[in-house]
C-alpha positions as CSV (number, residue, x, y, z in Angstrom):
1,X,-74.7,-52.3,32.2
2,X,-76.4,-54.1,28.8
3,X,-80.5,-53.2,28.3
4,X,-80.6,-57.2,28.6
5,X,-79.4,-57.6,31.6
6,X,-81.3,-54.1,33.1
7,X,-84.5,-56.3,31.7
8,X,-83.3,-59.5,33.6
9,X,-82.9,-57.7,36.9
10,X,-86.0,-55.6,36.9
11,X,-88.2,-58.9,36.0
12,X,-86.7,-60.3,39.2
13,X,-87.2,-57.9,41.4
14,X,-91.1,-58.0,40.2
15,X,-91.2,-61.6,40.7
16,X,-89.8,-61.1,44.1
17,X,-92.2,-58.5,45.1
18,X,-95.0,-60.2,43.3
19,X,-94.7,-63.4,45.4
20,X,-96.3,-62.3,48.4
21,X,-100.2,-62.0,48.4
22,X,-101.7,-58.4,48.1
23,X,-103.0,-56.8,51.1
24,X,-106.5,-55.5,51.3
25,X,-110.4,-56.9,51.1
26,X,-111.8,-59.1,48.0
27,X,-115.2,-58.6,47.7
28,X,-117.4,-61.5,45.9
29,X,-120.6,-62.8,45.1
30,X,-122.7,-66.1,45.7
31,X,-125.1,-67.6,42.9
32,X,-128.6,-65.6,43.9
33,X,-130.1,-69.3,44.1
34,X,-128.2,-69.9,47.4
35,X,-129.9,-66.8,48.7
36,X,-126.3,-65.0,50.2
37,X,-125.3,-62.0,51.0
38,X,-122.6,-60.1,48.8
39,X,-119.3,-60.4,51.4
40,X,-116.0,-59.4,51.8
41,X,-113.4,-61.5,52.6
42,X,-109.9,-60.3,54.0
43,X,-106.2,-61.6,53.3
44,X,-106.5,-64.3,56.1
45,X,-109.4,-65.6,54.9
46,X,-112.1,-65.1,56.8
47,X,-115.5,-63.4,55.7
48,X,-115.5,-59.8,57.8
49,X,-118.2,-58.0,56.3
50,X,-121.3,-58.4,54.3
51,X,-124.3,-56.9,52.7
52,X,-127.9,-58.6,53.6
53,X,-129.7,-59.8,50.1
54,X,-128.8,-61.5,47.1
55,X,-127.7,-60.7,44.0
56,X,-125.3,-61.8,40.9
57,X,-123.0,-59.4,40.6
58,X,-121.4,-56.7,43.2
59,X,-118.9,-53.9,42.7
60,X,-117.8,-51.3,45.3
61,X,-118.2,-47.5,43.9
62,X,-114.9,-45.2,44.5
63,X,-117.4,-44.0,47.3
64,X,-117.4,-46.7,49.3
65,X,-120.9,-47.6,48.0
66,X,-121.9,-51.4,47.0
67,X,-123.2,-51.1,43.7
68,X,-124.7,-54.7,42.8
69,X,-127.4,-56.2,40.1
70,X,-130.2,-58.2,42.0
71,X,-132.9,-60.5,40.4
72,X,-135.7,-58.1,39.5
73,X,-139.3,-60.2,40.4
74,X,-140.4,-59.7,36.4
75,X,-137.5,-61.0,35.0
76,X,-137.4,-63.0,31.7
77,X,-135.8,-66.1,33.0
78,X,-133.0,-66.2,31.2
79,X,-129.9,-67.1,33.1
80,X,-127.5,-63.9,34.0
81,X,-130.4,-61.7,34.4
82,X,-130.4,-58.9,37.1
83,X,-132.8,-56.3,36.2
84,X,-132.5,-54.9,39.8
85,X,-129.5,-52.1,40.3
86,X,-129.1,-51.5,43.5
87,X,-126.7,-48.8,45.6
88,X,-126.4,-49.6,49.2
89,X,-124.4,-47.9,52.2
90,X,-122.0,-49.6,54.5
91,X,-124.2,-50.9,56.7
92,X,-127.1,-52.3,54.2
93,X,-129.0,-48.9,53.8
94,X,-130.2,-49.0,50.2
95,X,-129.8,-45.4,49.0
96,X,-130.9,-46.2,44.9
97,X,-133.1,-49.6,44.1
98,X,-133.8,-48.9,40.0
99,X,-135.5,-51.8,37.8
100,X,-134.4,-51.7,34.5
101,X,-136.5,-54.9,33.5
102,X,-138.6,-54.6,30.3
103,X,-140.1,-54.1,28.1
104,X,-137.3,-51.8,26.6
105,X,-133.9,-53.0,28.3
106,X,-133.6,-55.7,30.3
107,X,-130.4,-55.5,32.9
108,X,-128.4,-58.4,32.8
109,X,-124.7,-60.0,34.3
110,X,-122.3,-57.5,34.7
111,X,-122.5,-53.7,35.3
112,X,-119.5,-51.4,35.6
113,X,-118.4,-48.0,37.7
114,X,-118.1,-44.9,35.8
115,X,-115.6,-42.5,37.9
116,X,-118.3,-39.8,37.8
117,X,-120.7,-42.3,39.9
118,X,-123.1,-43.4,36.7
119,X,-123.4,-46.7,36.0
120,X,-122.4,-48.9,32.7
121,X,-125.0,-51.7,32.4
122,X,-125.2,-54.3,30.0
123,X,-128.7,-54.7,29.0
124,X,-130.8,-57.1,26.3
125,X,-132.5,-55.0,23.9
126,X,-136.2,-55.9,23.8
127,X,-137.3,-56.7,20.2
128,X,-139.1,-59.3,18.9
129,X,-138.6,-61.8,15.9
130,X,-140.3,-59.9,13.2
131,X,-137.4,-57.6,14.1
132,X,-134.8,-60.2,14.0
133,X,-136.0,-61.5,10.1
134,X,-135.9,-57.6,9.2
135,X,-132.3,-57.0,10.1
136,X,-131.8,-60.2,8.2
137,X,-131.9,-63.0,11.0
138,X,-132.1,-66.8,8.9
139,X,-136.0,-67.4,9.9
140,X,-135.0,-71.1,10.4
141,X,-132.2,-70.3,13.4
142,X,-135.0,-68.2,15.4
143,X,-137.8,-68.8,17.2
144,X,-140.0,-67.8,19.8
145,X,-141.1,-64.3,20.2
146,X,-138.8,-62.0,21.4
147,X,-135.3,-61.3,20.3
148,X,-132.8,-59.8,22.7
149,X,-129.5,-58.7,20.9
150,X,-127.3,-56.8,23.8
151,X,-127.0,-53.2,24.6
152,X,-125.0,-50.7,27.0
153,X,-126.8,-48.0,28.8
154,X,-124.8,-45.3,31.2
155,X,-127.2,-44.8,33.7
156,X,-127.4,-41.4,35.9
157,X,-128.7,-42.0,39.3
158,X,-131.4,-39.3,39.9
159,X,-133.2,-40.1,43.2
160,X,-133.8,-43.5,45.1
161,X,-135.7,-45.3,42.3
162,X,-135.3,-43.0,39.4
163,X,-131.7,-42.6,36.8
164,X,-131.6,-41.0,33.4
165,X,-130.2,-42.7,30.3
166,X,-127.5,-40.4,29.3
167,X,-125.9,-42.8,26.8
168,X,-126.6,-46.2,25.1
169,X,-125.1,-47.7,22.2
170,X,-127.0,-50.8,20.7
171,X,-125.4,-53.9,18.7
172,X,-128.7,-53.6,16.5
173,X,-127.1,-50.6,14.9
174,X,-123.7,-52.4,13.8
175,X,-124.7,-55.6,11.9
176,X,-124.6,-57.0,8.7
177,X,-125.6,-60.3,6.8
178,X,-125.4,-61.5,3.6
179,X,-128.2,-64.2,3.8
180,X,-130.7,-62.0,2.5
181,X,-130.0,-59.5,-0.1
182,X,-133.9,-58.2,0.6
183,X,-133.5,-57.5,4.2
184,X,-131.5,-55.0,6.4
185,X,-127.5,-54.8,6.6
186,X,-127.1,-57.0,3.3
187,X,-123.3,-57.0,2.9
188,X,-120.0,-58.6,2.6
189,X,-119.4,-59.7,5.8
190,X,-115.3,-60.5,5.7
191,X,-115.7,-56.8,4.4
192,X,-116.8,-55.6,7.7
193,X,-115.0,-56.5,10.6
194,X,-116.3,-53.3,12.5
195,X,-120.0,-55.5,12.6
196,X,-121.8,-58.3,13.7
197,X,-122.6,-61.3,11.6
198,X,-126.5,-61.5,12.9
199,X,-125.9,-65.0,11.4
200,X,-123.3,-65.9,13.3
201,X,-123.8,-68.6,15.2
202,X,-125.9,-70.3,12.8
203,X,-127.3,-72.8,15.5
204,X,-130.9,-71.9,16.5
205,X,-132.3,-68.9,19.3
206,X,-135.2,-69.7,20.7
207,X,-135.4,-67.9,23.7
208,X,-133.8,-64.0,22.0
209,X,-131.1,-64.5,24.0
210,X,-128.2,-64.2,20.9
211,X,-125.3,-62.3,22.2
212,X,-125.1,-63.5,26.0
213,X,-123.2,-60.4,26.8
214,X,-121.3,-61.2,30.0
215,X,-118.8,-59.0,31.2
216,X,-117.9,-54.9,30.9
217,X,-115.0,-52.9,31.7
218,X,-114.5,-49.0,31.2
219,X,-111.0,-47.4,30.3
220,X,-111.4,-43.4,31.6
221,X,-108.3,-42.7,29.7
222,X,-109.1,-43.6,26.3
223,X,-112.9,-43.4,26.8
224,X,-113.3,-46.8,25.9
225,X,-115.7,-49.7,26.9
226,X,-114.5,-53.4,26.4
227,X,-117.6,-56.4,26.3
228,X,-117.7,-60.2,26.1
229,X,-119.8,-61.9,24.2
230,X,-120.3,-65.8,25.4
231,X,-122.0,-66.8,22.1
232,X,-119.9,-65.3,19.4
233,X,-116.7,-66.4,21.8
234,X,-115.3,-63.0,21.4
235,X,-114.2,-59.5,23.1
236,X,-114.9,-56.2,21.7
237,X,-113.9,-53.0,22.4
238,X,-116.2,-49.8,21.6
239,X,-115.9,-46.0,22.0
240,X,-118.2,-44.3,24.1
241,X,-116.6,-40.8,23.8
242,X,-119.3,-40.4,20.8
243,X,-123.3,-39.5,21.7
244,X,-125.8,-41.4,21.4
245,X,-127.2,-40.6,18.3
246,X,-122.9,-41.2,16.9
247,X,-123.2,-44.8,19.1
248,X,-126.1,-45.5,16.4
249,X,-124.4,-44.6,13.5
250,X,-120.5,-45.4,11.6
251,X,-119.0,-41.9,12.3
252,X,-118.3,-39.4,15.2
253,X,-116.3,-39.9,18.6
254,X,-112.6,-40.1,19.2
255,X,-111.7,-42.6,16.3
256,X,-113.9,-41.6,13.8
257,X,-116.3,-44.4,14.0
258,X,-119.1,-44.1,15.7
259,X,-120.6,-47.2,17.8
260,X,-119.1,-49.5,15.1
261,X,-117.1,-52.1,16.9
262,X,-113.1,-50.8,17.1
263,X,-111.1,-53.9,18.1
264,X,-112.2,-57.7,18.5
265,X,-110.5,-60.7,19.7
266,X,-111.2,-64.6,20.2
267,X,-112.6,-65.9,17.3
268,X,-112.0,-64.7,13.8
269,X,-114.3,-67.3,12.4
270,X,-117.0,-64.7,13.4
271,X,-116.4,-62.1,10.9
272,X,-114.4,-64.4,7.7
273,X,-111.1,-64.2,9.0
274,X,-110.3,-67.6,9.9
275,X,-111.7,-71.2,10.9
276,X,-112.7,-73.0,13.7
277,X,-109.1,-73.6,14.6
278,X,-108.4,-70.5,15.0
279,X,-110.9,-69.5,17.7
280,X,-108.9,-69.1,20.9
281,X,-111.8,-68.1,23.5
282,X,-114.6,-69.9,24.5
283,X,-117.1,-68.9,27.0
284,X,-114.8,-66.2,27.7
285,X,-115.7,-63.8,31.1
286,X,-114.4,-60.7,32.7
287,X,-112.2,-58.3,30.5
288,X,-110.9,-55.9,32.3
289,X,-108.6,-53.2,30.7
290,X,-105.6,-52.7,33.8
291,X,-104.9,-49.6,34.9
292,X,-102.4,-47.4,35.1
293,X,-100.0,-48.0,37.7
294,X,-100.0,-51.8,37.7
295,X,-98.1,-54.4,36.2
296,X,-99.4,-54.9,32.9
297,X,-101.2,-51.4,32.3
298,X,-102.2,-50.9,28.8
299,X,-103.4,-54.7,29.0
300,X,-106.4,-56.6,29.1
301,X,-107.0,-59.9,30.8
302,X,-109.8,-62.0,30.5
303,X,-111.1,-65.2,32.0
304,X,-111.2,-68.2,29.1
305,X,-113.3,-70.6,30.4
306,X,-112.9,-73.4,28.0
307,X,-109.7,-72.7,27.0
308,X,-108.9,-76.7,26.6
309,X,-111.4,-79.7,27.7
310,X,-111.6,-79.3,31.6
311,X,-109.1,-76.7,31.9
312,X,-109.8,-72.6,32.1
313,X,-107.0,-70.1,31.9
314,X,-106.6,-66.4,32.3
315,X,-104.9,-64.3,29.1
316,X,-103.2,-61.3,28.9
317,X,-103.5,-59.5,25.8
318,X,-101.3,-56.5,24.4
319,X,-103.3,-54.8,21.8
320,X,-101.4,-53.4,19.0
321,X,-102.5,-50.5,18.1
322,X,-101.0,-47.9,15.3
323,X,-98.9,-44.4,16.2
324,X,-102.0,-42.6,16.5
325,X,-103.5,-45.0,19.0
326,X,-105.9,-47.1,16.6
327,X,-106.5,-50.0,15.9
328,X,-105.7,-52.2,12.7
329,X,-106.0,-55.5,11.4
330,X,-103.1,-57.3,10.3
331,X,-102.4,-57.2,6.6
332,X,-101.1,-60.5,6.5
333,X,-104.1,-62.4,8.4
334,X,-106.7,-59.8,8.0
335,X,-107.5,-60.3,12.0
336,X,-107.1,-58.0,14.9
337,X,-104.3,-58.7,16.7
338,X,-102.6,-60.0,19.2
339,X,-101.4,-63.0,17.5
340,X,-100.8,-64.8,20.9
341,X,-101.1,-63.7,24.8
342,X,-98.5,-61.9,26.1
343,X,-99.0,-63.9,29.4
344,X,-101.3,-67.0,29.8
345,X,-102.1,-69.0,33.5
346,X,-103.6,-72.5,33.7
347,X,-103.1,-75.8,35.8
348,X,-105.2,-79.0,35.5
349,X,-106.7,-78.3,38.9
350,X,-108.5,-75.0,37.6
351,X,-111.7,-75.6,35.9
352,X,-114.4,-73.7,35.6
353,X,-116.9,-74.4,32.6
354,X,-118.9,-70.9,33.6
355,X,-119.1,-67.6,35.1
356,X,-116.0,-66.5,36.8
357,X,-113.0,-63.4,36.2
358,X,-109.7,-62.1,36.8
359,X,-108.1,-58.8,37.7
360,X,-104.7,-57.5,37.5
361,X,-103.4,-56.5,41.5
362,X,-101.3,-53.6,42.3
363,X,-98.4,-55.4,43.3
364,X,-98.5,-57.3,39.6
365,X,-100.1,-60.8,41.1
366,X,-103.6,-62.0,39.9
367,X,-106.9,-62.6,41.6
368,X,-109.0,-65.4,39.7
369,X,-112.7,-66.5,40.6
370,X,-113.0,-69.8,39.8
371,X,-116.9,-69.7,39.9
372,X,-117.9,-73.4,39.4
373,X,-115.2,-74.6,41.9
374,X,-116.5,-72.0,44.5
375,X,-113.0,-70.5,44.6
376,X,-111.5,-67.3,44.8
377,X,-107.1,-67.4,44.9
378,X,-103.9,-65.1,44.0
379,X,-101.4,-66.1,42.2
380,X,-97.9,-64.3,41.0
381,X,-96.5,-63.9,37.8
382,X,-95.1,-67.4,37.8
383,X,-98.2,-68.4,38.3
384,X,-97.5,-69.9,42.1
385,X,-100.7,-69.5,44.3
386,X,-100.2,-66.7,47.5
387,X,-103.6,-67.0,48.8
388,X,-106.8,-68.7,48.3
389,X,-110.3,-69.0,49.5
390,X,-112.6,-72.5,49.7
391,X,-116.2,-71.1,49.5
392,X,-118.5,-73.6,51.3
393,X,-122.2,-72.6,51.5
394,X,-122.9,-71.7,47.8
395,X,-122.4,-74.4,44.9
396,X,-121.0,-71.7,42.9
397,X,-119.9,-67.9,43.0
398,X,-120.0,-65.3,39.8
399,X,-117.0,-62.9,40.1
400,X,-114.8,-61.7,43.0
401,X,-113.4,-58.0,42.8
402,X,-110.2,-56.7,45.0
403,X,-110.9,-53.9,47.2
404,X,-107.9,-51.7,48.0
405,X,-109.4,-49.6,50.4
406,X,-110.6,-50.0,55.0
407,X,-112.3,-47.0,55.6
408,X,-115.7,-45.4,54.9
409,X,-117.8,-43.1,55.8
410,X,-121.6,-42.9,56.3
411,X,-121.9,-39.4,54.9
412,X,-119.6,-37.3,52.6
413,X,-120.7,-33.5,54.2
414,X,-120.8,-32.2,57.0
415,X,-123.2,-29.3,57.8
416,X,-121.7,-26.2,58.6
417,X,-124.3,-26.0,61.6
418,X,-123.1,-29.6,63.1
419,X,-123.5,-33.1,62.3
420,X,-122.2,-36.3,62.8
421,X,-120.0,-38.7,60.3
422,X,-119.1,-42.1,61.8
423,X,-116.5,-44.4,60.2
424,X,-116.2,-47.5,59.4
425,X,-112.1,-48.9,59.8
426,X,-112.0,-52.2,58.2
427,X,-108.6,-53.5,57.7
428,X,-108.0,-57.5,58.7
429,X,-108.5,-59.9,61.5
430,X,-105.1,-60.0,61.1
431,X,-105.4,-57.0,63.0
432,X,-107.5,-58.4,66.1
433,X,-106.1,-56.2,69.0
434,X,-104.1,-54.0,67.3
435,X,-103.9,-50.5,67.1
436,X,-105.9,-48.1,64.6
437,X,-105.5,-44.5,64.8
438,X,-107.9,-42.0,62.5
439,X,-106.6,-38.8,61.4
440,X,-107.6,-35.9,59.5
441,X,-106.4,-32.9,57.1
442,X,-107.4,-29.9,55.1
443,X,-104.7,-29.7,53.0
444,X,-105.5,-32.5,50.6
445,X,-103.8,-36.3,49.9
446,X,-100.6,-35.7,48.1
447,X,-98.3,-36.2,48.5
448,X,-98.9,-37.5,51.7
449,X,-96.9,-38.1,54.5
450,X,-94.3,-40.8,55.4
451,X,-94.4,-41.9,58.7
452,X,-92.7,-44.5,60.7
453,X,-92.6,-47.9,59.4
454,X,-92.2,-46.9,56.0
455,X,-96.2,-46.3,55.7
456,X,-97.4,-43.5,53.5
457,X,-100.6,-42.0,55.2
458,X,-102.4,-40.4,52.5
459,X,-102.8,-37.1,54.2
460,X,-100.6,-33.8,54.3
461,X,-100.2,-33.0,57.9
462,X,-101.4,-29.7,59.0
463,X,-103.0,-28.6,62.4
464,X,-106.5,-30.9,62.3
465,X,-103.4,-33.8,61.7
466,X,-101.8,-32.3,64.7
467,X,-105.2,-32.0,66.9
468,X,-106.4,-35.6,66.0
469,X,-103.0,-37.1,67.1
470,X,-102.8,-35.0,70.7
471,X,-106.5,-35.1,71.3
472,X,-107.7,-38.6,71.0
473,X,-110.6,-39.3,71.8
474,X,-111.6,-36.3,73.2
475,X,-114.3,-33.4,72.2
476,X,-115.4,-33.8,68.7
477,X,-113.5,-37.2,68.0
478,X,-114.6,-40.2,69.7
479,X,-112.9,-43.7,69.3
480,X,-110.3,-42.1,66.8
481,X,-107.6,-44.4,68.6
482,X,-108.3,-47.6,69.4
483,X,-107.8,-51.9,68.6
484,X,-109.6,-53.8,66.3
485,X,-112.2,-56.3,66.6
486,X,-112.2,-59.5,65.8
487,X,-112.7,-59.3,62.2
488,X,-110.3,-55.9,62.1
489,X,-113.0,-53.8,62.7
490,X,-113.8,-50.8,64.8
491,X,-115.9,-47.7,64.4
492,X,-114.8,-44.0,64.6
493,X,-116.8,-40.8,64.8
494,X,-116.7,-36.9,64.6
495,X,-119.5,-35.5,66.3
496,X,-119.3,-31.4,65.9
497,X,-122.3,-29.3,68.0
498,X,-123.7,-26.4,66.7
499,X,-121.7,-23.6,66.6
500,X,-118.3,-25.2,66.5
501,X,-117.6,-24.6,63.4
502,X,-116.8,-21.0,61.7
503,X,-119.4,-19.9,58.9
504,X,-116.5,-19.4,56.3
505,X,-115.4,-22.7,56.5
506,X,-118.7,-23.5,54.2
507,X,-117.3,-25.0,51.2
508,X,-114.0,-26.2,52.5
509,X,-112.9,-30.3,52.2
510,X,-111.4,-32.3,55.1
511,X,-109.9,-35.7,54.2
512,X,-109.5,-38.8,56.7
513,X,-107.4,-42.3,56.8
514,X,-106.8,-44.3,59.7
515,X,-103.1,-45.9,60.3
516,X,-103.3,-50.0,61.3
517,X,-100.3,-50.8,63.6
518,X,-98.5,-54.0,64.3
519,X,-97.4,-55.8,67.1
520,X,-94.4,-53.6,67.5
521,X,-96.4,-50.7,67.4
522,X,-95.0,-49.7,64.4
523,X,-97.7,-48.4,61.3
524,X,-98.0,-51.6,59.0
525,X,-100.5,-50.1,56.5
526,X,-102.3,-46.8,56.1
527,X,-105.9,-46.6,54.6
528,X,-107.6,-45.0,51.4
529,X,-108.2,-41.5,52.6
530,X,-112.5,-40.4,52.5
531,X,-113.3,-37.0,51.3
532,X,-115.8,-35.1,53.7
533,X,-117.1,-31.4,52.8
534,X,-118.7,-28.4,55.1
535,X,-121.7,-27.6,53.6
536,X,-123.6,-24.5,54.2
């Protein structure tokens, strides 16, 4: 059998699995104006959980946490700002409320997840004009009194209203002008594609705001952070392997260069490499690098909002990058590459002139946020729409995420001495009625266990697998079988008394996942498993 036809077949069979919607939770976020909760909706479209108090933008941790960016009370004013970052727990308990809000930083639109818990936060850099003509700013495109050029801080969450800047990199430390041969950064600029233009835009700044940084993303396996930039109508991908003193300088990290700017894409008019019609992106939103294990991985999309007059469209970039894994501008063109999207998606009905995102699903389909048309839908890789949602109580929504995961926890230990950890099980109203069963093991996640209905339960069975499935609902487990609510819902605990458990246990890990059953009693999905430890 010919590669060709291998190609043809496997395509297919994606397209076929693709065309169903993806299972799970979007989570998404109302304009702070229309004073709304952050919210999940489920796959049938209804709203089944939500966390009291506005904000712009909300992510859920690999914890189970809500990690979100409120409106601080001293903000600047400028639209996008948060200045509030906020942690919360299931049920609305605010476990870190931390203000970065002047006069330094000033948190703003979109913040990002690291895997070790800190934070990525995109942040305007609090200078002033003087600061702006010094670096070699045109004095006639600024005015005002501050000037805000954009900055990245990876915050460390240190207690409920303290975090420690372990790492910023500042776009002040990778520009270059050649307006003024007197002033800072003098250059070539087509020389320098690895910096800013601080002239570019020439249209006037009067309120600092000149970057309009809008959206992050963080790639753990390349130690790389990608960034949109509104004004400049470009994406840029920087290293954050190096420190912070390399992040202020041309050398050091991974690649050799610092916090100088790796890769960009969307506009080449903004560092000499081509004209207005050549600028692809404009008032681009959301890249996200895609992960591994998804259709697509090695990608990024991104959300162009103005990719034609009244009509947005979501682009799928392959990056090419050399045999050691960096990047290069093409000889020919002198421009970063790609040349063209490897995959685009538009339609005349799908608009939206601000805001809004997109993110690659496990099953290969694509969830888009259509913020000024207060609409959140899937679509496959033909680009045929599996699922939507019609938002009707805000004029317009920032960004929706997908949430592949229906359980928490309240806690993640347990004290050796006795304790309690309730769950929450969250899977679908789909689910009203149906069966959930909770069960536990010592022995880790993988590979898991297959169990009947084709389900994989992310648990290796051993005897606390054995005792939750023979002794529901009985000693320490209560409500560990049981049907949904309503929304899909229902609560399970393990409540352990003093004494119960042996002293040398201290230090050892139990994992957790519930099973969601049909109508034929048959398992239909299995949940994210939720790490709890003994502690001494």
């Amino acid at each position: 059998m010919n590669t060709t036809l291998l190609a043809s077949i496997a395509v297919a069979l994606t397209a076929a699995h693709a065309s169903a919607q993806a299972p799970g939770l979007r989570l998404f976020q109302s304009t702070p104006a229309s004073n709304e909760p952050s919210r999940l909706v489920d796959d049938q479209g209804v709203i089944v959980h939500q966390w009291p108090g506005a904000a712009l933008i909300s992510h859920i941790a690999p914890d189970g946490q809500l990690v979100r960016g409120a409106v601080a009370t001293g903000s600047l004013g400028i639209a996008g700002q948060t200045g509030q970052l906020q942690r919360l727990a299931f049920d609305g308990t605010i476990n870190w409320d931390y203000e970065v809000d002047g006069p330094e930083f000033f948190a703003h639109h979109d913040l990002e997840i690291m895997p070790n818990g800190n934070i990525l936060a995109i942040v305007w850099d609090g200078l002033t004009v003087p600061d702006a003509i010094a670096a070699g700013r045109n004095p006639a495109t600024v005015s005002g009194t501050v000037w805000l050029p954009d900055a990245v801080l990876e915050l460390e969450p240190t207690g409920l209203d303290t975090a420690d800047i372990v790492w910023q990199w500042r776009l002040h430390d990778h520009l270059i002008q050649d307006f003024d041969a007197t002033k800072a950064n003098f250059g070539t600029v087509a020389n320098h594609p690895e910096l800013v233009d601080i002239n570019y835009p020439p249209t006037l700044v009067d309120d600092g705001d000149w970057n309009h940084f809008n959206g992050i993303d963080y790639d753990p396996i390349h130690d790389l952070i990608i960034l949109s930039s509104r004004v400049q109508n470009e994406i840029y991908i920087i290293d954050h392997s190096t420190t912070t003193a390399e992040a202020a300088g041309h050398t050091g990290g991974n690649y050799g260069k610092g916090g100088d700017i790796l890769w960009r894409w969307g506009n080449p008019a903004a560092y000499r490499a081509g004209t207005v019609n050549d600028q692809i992106l404009d008032f681009q939103h959301d890249p996200r690098f895609i992960p591994p294990g998804v259709p697509g991985a090695g990608n990024i999309t991104v959300f162009n909002n103005r990719w034609m007059p009244n009509r947005s469209a979501i682009h799928e970039l392959t990056i090419p990058t050399d045999a050691q894994g960096n990047f290069f501008l093409d000889p020919q063109t002198g421009r970063y590459g790609p040349s063209a999207p490897t995959w685009n998606y538009s339609d005349p009905s799908f608009y939206s002139a601000f805001a809004s995102g997109s993110e690659r699903l496990p099953n290969g389909n694509t969830l888009i946020c259509s913020a000024q048309q207060a609409r959140i839908f899937e679509i496959d890789m033909a680009g045929q729409t599996v699922w939507t949602y019609q938002h009707t109580t805000a004029p317009w929504l920032f960004q929706a995420n997908y949430i592949d995961r229906s359980l928490w926890a309240n806690t993640n230990e347990l004290p050796v001495s006795g304790g309690r950890v309730n769950f929450e099980n969250l899977q679908s109203s789909g689910f009203t009625n149906h069966y959930f069963l909770l069960l536990g093991s010592f022995t880790g996640t993988g590979p898991g266990t297959l169990v009947p209905g084709g389900v994989r339960l992310p648990l290796n069975v051993d005897f606390l697998t054995a005792s939750m499935a023979t002794s529901f609902n009985t000693g320490i487990f209560s409500n560990t079988v049981g049907t949904f609510d309503s929304l899909g819902g229902s609560t399970s605990s393990l409540v352990v008394p003093p004494g119960f458990i042996p002293p040398q246990l201290a230090g050892a890990t139990m994992h957790f996942a519930h099973l969601a059953y049909g109508s034929n009693l048959v398992a239909a999905r299995a949940s994210n498993p939720v790490q709890i430890t003994i502690v001494p």
